[in-house]
LUMLO-609239 format. One record per atom (N, C-alpha, C): x, y negated, z negated. Coordinates in steps of 0.1 Angstrom, whole numbers, plus 5000, padded with zeros to 4 digits. Example, Ala and Ser with C-alpha at 12.3 -4.5 7.8 and 13.67 -1.06 7.14 Angstrom:
LUMLO-609239
513250574922/512350454922/513250334922/512850224929/513750114929/512950004921/
***
This chain:
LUMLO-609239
587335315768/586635365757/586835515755/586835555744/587035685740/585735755729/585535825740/584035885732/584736105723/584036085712/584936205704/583936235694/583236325700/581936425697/582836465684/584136575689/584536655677/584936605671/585136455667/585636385656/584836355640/583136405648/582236355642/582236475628/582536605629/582536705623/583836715611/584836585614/585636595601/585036505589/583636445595/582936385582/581736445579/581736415567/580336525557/579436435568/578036535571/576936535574/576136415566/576336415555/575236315545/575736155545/576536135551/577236015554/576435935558/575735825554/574235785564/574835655570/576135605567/576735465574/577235505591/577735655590/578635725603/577435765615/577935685626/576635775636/577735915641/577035995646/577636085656/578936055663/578835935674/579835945675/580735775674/581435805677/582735665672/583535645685/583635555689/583435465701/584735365699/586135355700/587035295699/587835235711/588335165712/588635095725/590335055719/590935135731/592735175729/593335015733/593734995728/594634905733/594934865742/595234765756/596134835767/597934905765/598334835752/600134855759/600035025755/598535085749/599335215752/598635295763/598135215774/598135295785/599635335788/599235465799/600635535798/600935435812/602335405812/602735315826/604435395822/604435395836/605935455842/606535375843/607635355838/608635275834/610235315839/610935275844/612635305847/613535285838/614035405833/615235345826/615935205827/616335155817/617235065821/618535035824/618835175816/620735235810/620835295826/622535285825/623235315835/623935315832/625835365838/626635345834/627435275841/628535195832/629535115839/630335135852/630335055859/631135075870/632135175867/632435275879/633335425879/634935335871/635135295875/636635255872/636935155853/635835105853/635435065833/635035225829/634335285835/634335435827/635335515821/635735515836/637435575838/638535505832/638435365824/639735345819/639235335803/638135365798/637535365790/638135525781/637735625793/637835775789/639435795792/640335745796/641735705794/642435655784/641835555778/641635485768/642035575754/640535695752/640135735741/641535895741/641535905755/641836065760/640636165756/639936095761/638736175764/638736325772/639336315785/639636445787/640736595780/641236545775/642136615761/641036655755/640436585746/639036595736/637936625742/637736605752/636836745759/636936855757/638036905766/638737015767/638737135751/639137025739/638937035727/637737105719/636737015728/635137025720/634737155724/634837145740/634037275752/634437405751/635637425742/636537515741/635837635735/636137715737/634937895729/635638005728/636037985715/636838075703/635738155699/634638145698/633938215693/632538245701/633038385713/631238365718/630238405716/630438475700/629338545697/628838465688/628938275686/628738205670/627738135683/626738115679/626038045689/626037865681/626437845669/626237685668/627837655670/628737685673/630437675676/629937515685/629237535697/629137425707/628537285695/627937325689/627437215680/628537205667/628837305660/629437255647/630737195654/631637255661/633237265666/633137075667/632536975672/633136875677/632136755669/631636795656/631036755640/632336785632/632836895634/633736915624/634936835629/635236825638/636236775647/636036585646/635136525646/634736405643/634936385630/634836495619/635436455603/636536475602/637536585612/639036555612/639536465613/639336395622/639436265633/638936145619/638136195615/637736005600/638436045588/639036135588/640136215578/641036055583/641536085596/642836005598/642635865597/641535855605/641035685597/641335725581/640835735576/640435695560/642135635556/643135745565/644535755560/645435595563/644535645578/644935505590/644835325577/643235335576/642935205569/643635215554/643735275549/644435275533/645935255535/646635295551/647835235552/648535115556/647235055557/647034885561/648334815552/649034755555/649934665550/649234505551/648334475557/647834355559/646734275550/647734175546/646834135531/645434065527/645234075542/643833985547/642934085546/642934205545/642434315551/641234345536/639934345543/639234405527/639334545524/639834595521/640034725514/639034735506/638234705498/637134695490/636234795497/635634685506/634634725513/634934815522/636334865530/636534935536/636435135530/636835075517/636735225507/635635255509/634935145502/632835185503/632635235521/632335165528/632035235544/632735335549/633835415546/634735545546/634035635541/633535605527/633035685519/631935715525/630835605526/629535655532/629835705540/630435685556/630435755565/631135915564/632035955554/632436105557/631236145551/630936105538/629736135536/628136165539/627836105551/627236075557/626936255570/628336235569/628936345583/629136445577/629536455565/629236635552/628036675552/626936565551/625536625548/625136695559/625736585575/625236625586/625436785587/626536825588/627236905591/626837065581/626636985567/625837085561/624837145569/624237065574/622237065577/622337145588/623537125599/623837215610/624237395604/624637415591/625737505587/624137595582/623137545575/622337595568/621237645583/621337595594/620837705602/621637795606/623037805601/623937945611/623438045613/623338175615/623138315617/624438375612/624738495611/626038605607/626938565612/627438535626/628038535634/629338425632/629238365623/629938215620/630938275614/632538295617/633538295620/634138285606/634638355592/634638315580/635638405575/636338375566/637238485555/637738405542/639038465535/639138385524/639638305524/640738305533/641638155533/641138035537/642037945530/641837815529/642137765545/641737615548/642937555556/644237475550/644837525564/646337465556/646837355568/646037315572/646337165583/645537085584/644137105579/643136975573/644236845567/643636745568/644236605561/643736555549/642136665549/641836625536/642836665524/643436795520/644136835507/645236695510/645236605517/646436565516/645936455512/644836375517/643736295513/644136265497/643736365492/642836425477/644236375468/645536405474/646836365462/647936275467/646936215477/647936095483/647535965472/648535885468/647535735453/646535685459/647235595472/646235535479/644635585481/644535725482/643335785489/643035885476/643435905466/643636005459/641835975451/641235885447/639535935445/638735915457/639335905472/638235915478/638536035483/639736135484/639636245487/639036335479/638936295466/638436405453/637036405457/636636275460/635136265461/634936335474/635536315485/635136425496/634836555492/635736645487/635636735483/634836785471/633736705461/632636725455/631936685464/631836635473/630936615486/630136735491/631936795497/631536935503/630937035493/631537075484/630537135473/629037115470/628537015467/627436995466/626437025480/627036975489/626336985501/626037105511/627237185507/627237295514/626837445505/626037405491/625837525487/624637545494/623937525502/622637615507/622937655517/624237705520/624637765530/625637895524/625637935534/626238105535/627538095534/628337975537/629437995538/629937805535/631337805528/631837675528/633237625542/633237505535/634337445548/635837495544/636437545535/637337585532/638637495531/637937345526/639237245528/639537215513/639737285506/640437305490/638837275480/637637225485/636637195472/636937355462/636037315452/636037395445/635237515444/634537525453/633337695457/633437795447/633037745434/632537795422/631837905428/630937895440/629538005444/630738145444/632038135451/632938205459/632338255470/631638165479/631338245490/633238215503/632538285515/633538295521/633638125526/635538125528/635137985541/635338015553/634637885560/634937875570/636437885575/636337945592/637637975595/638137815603/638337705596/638237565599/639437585612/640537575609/642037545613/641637645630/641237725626/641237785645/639737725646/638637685643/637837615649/637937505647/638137385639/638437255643/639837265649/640837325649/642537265657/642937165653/643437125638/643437025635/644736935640/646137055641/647037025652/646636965665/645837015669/646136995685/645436815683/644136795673/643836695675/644836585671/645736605658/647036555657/647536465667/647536535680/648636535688/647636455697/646436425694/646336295703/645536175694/646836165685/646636055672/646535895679/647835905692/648235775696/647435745709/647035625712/646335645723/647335545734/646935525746/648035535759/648935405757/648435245746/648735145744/649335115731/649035225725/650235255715/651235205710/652435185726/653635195725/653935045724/652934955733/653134825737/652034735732/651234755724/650134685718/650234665703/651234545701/651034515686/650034435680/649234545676/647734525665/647334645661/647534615650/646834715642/645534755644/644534685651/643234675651/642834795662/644334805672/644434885681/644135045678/644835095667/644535185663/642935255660/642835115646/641535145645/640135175654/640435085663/639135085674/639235275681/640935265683/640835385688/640035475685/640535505668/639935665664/638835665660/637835515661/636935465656/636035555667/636435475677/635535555692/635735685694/637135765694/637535895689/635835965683/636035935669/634935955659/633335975666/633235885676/631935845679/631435965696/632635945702/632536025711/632536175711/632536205700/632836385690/631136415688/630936275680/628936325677/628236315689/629036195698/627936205710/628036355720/629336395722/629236545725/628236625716/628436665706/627936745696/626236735702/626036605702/624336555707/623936585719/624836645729/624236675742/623936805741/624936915732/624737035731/623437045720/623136945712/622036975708/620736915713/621036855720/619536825734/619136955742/620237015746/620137135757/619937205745/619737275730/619237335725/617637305719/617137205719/615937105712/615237165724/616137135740/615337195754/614737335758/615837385746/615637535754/614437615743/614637545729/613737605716/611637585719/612237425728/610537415733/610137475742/611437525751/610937625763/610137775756/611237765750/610637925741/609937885732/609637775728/608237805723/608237805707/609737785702/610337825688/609937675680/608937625681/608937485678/609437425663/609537575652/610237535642/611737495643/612037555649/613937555650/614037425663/613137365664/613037245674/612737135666/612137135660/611937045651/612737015642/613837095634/614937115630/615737035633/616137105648/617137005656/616736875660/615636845664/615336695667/615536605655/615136625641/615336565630/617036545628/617736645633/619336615632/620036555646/619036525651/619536415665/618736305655/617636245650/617736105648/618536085639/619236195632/620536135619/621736125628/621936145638/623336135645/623135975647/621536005657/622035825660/621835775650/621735775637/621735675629/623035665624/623635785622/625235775619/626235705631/625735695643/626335625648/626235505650/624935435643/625235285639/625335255632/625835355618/626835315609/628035345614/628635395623/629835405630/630535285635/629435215640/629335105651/629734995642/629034975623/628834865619/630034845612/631034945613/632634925608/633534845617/633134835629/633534705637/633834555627/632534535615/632434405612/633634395604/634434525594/635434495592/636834455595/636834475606/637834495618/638234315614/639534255613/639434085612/639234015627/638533915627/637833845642/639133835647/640133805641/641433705655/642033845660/642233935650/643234045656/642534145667/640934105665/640134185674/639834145685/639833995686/639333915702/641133945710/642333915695/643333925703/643534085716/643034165704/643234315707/642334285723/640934195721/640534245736/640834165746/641734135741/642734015752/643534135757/644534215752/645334295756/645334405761/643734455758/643234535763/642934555778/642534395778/641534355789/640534395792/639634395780/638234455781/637434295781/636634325795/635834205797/634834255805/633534155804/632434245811/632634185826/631934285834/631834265848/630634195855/629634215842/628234145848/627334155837/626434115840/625434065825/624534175819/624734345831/624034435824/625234505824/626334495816/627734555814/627934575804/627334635792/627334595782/628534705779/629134705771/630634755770/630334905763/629134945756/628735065751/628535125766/628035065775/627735155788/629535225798/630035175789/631035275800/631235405791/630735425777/630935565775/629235645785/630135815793/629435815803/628035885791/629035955782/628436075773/627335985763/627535815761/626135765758/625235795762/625435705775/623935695784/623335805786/624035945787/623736105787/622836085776/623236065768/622936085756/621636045753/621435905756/620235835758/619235845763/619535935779/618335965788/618136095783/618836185782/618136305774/617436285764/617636185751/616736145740/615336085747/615336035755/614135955762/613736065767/614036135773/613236315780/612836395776/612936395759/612236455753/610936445753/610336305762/608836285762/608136415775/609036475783/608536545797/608236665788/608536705772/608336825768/606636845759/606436715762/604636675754/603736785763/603236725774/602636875781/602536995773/603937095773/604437165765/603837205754/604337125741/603637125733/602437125727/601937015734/600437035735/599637105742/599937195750/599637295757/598337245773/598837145777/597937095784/598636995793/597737045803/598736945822/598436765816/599036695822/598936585827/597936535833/596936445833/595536465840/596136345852/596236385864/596836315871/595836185877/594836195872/593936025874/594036005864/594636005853/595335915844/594735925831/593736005828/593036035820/593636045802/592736035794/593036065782/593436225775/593936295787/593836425783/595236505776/596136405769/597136405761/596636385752/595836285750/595836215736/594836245727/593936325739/592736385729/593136495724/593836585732/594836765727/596036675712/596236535716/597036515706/596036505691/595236385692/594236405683/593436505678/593136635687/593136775676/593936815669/595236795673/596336885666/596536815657/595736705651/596636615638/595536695630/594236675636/593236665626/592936845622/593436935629/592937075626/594437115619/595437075624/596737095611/597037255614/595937355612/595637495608/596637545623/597737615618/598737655628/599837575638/599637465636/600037325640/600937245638/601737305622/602237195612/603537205620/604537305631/605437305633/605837185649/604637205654/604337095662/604336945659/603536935652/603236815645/604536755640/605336885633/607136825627/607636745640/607536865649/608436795660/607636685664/607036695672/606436495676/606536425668/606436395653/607136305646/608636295648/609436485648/610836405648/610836315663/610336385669/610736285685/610536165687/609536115680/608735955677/610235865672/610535975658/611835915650/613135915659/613736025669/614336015678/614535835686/613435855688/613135725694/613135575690/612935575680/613635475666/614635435665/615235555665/616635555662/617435505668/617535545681/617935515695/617935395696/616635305696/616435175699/617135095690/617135175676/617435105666/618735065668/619535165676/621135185675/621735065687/620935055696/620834945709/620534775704/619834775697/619334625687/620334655680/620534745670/622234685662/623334665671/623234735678/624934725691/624734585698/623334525696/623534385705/624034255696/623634295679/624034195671/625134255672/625834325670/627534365668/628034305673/627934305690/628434215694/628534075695/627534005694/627433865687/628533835677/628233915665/628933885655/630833905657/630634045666/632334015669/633133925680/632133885692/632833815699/632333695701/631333655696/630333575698/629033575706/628233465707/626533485711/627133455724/628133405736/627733395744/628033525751/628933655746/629233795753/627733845755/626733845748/625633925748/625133915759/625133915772/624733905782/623834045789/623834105785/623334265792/621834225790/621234245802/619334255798/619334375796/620234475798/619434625799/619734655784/620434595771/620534645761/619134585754/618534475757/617234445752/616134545759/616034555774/615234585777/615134745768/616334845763/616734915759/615334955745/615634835737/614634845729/613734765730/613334685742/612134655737/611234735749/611634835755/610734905762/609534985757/608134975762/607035045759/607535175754/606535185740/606835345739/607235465745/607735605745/608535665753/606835815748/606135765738/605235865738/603635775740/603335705751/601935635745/600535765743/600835895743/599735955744/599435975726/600835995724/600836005707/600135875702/601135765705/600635635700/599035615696/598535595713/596935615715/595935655709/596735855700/595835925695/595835845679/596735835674/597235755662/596335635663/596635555667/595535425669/594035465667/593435545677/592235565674/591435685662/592735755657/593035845644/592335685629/593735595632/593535495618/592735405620/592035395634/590735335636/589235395624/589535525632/588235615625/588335595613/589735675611/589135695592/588835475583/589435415594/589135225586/587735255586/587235265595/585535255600/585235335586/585235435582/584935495573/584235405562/584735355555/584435235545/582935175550/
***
């Protein structure tokens, strides 16, 4: 039971139905219970032929790289920007399809959303820059989009990129400098020395290349390419989400958490371009590959290492509650989260930057799950229901909340005001 004297003071005095106080009884699933991750990563050697696979360490090397040490979002924009170079070449890759089975239809439409999807992103990162952001007049002249834009095949979905960028990037200081039209004339970005659109060029082919005829091969490559670019970008933006709550900056935390749940959601629209892919050339492809699982919690997303990174840092965002709420952990187990939670909804007054963030964190967590339940139908659908074997991708999302002190306060929050009536 939960007894809340000060709760009694957010209702008028003349209320003659309301006693003093309100007496609500929590649930159990949101007692707080310690739970173990479930995620892990693939055995060292599926990791390792995995990040072989992508050239993962080339594209490391790529991302980590610091041209610029005075641009403090370089760690974050450099390997965003680098992931829309990289779906540049898709877009080029699938429009060069000779294969007449192939839906091109639907493939235009999911291209589109997704660069789309990755302009806005990338906007939203650009609209917090500082001075420091690396800019002059020239254009780029090794982007693939100008090439996009007047190639037939690709020629309105490059145009449309490029009203993309325009629209999306005027509330920022500065544009991407890949030919739109910056009517504003502000400066562009210095793209070509921060994304390197050459160097990434040059790891177009991946190591099966030479001896792997399928087309499909390609795809999957720069598919995952694509995917492993945001999931970097996301670790550097965890270690900033970490360091804004340390200080205390809870606006510019809240910021960034809201642009971690759009990553993971962009990456299960990443994920759901698989369905295009045709079934025979893709079971063939993982015939050739020799991608097979090793055991029933192997789920084939777990040998990227930078997921599961990815994952347990998004789940640790819960050790920063304390924190925020300015109050220890009551170590007999007590309600003393949930009640510091439940002032902070109800007094608002200085609060509202907090309050952003624990919502985005909640949404964080959505997302995430969300992206684990689509990755378990994906696979179904591409290989069939009997590959789905991993418990840890269920237990994944069906684990107890990652915040029950929030939950708790929430529950006995839409208790009160029902009682009301």
């Amino acid at each position: 039971m939960v007894d809340t004297d000060w709760k009694s003071k957010m209702v008028s005095s003349e209320s003659p139905k309301l006693s003093s106080k309100l007496h609500v009884t929590i649930p159990s699933p949101f007692k707080v219970v310690a739970v173990s991750s479930p995620i892990s990563c693939s055995a060292p050697a599926a990791c390792s032929a995995y990040e072989l696979y992508l050239r993962l360490p080339e594209l490391r090397s790529l991302w980590s790289s610091r041209d610029f040490p005075r641009w403090s979002n370089e760690p974050i924009l450099k390997p965003s920007l680098q992931a829309l170079e990289i779906t540049f070449r898709l877009v080029l890759s699938v429009c060069s399809d000779a294969r007449p089975y192939i839906n091109h239809r639907e493939w235009n439409r999911r291209l589109d959303s997704l660069v789309t999807s990755q302009i806005q992103l990338i906007a939203s990162i650009c609209e917090e820059d500082d001075q420091s952001a690396p800019v002059s007049d020239g254009r780029s002249s090794l982007s693939l989009l100008p090439q996009l834009a007047t190639w037939r095949k690709t020629e309105s979905l490059g145009k449309k990129f490029l009203c993309t960028i325009d629209n999306e990037m005027r509330r920022c200081k500065y544009t991407l400098g890949l030919g739109e039209h910056n009517v504003s004339n502000k400066p562009n970005l210095l793209y070509d020395a921060v994304c390197k659109p050459n160097d990434l060029y040059r790891l177009k082919d991946n190591p099966y290349a030479d001896h792997v005829d399928n087309y499909e091969n390609q795809t999957l490559y720069v598919l995952h390419q694509i995917l492993e670019s945001w999931i970097y970008a996301s670790l550097s933006l965890l270690n900033r989400i970490d360091e804004n709550i340390n200080e205390e900056r809870f606006d510019k935390a809240s910021s960034d958490v809201y642009l971690l749940e759009r990553i993971w959601r962009l990456m299960t629209e990443m994920e759901d371009l698989h369905i295009l892919m045709d079934p025979e050339d893709f079971l063939k492809l993982k015939k050739q590959l020799q991608i097979k699982s090793t055991g029933k919690n192997d789920a084939f997303c777990f040998r990227s290492r930078g997921l599961v990174e990815m994952t347990k840092m998004s789940k640790d965002l819960r050790q920063k509650i304390p924190k925020i709420l300015e109050v220890e952990v009551d170590p007999t187990g007590g309600p003393r989260l949930q009640e510091a939670a439940m002032r902070m909804y109800a007094r608002k007054k200085g609060e509202c930057d907090k309050i952003h963030l624990l919502q985005g964190m909640q949404a964080v967590e959505g997302a995430a799950k969300s992206f684990f339940f689509a990755y378990k139908q994906l696979v179904a659908v591409m290989m069939g229901s009997s590959q789905v074997e991993s418990d840890s991708l269920s237990q994944i999302f069906m684990e107890p909340t990652y915040y029950p002190s929030l939950d708790a306060a929430k529950t006995f929050l839409g208790e009160f005001w029902g009682n009301l009536g």
